[in-house]
Backbone as CSV, one residue per row, in Angstrom:
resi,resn,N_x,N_y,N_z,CA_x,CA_y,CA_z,C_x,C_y,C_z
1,UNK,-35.363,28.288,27.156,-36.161,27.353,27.909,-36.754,28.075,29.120
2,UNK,-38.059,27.578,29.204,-38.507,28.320,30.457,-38.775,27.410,31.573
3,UNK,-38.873,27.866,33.355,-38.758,26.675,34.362,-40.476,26.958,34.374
4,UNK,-41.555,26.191,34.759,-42.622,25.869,34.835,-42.682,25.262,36.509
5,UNK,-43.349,25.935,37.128,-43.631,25.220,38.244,-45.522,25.135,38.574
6,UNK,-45.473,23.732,38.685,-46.950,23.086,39.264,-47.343,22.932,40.676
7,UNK,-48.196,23.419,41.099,-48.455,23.801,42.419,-50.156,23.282,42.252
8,UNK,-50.164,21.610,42.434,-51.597,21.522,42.648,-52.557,21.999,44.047
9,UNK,-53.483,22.183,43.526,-54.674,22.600,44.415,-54.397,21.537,45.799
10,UNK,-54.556,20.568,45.356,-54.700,19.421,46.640,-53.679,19.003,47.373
11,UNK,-53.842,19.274,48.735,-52.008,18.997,49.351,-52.008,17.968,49.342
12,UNK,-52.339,16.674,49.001,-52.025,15.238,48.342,-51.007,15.429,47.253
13,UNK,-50.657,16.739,46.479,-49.657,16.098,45.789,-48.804,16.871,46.046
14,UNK,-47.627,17.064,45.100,-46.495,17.444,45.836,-46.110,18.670,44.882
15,UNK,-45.408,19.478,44.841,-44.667,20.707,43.834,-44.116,20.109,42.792
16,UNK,-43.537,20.569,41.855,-42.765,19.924,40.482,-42.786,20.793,39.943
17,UNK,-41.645,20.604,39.295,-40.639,21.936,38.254,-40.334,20.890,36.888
18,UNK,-40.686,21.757,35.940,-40.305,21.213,34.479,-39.508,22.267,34.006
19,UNK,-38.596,22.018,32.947,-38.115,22.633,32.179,-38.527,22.423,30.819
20,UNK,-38.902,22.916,30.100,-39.458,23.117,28.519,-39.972,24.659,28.052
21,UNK,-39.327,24.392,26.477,-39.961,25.549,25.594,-41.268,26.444,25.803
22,UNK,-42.534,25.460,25.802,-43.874,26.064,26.324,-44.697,25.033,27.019
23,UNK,-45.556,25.526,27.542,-46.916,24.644,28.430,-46.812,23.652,28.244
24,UNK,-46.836,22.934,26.914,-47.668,22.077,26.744,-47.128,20.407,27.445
25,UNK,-46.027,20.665,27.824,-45.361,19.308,28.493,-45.917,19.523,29.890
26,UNK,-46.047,20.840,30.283,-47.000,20.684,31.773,-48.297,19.640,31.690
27,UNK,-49.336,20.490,30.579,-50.086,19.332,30.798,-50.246,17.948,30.792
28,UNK,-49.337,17.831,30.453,-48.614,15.874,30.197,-48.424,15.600,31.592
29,UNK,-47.488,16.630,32.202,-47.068,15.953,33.828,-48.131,16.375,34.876
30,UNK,-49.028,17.325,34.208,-50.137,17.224,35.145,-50.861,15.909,35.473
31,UNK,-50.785,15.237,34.018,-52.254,14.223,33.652,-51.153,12.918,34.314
32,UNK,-50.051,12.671,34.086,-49.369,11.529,34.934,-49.127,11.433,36.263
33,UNK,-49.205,12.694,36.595,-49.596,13.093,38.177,-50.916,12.611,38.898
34,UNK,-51.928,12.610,37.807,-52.952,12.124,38.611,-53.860,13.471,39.068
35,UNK,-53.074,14.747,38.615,-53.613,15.948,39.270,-54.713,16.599,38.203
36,UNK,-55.716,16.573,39.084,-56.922,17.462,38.210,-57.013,19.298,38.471
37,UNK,-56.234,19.601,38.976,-56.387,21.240,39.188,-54.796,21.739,40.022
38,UNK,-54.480,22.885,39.106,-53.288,23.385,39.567,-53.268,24.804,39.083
39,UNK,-51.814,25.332,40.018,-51.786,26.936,39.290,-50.435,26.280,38.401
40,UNK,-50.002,27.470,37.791,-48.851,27.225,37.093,-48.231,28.195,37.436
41,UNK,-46.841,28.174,37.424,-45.935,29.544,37.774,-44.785,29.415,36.428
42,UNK,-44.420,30.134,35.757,-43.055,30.295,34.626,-42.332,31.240,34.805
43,UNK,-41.336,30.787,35.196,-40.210,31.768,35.469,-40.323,32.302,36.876
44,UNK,-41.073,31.950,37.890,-41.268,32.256,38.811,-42.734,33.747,39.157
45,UNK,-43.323,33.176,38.425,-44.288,34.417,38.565,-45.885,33.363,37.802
46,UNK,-46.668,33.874,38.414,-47.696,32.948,38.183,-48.554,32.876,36.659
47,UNK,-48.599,32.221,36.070,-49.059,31.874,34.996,-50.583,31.770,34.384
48,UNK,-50.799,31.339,34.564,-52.370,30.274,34.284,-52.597,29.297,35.581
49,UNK,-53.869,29.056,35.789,-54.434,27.525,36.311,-54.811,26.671,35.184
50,UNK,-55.402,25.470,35.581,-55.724,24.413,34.580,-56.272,23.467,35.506
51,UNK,-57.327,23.175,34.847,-58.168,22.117,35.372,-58.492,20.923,34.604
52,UNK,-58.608,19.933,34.924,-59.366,18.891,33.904,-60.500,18.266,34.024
53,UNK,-61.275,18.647,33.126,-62.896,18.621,33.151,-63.710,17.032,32.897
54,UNK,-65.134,16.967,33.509,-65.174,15.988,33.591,-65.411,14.585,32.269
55,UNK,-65.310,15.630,31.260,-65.194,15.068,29.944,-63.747,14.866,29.294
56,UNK,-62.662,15.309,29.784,-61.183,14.758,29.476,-61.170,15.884,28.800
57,UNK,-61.598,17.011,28.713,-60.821,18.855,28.339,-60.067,19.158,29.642
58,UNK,-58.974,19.797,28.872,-58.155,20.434,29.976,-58.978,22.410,29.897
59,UNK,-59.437,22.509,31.305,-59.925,24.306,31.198,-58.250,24.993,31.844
60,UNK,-58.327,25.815,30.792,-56.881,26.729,31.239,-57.696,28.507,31.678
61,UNK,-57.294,28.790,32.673,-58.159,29.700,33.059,-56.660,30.912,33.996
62,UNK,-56.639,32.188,34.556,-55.883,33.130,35.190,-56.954,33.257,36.242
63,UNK,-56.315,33.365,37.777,-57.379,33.249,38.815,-56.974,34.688,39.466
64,UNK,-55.648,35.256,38.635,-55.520,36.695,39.272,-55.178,37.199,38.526
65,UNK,-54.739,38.735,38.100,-54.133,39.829,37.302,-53.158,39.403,37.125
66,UNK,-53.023,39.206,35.665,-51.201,39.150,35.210,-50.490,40.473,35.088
67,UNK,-51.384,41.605,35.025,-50.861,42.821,35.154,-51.860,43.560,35.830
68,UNK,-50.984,44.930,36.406,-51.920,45.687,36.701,-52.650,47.019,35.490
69,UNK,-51.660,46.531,34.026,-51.992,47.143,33.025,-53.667,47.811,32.489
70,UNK,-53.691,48.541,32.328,-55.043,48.648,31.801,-55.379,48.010,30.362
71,UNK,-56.229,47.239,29.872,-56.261,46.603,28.691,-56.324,47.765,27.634
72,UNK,-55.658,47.130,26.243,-55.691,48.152,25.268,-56.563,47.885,24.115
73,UNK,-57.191,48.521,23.719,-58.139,48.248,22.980,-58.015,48.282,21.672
74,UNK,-58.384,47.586,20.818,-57.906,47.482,18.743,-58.854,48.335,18.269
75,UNK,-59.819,48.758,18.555,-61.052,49.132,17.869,-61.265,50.592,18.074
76,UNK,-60.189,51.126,18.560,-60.655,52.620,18.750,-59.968,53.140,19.599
């Protein structure tokens, strides 16, 4: 199990920690939250953001380096 922590954009809401397998119960407690934009942290290290768009898509987006790795390439 991994800990998930939500850290919305807007200081109107508050921090929250989930525990679950993967993401996808975040976005559930995002959307009962009321919260349209957050970072995510798992395991204590930052994850993804997520936004919810004005058509009811959730955008899942990285707003910084998950590594300082250089990408590896398949093609050559």
């Amino acid at each position: 199990m991994r800990r998930f922590r939500i850290r919305p954009v807007s200081p109107s809401f508050l921090e929250t920690e989930i525990i679950a397998h993967d993401a996808a119960p975040v976005l559930h407690l995002i959307e009962r939250m009321n919260c349209r934009e957050a970072h995510i942290d798992r395991d204590g290290d930052y994850a993804f953001s997520v936004r919810l768009g004005d058509n009811g898509v959730w955008l899942v987006f990285q707003r910084q380096p998950v590594s300082d790795r250089p990408a590896m390439s398949h093609f050559g």
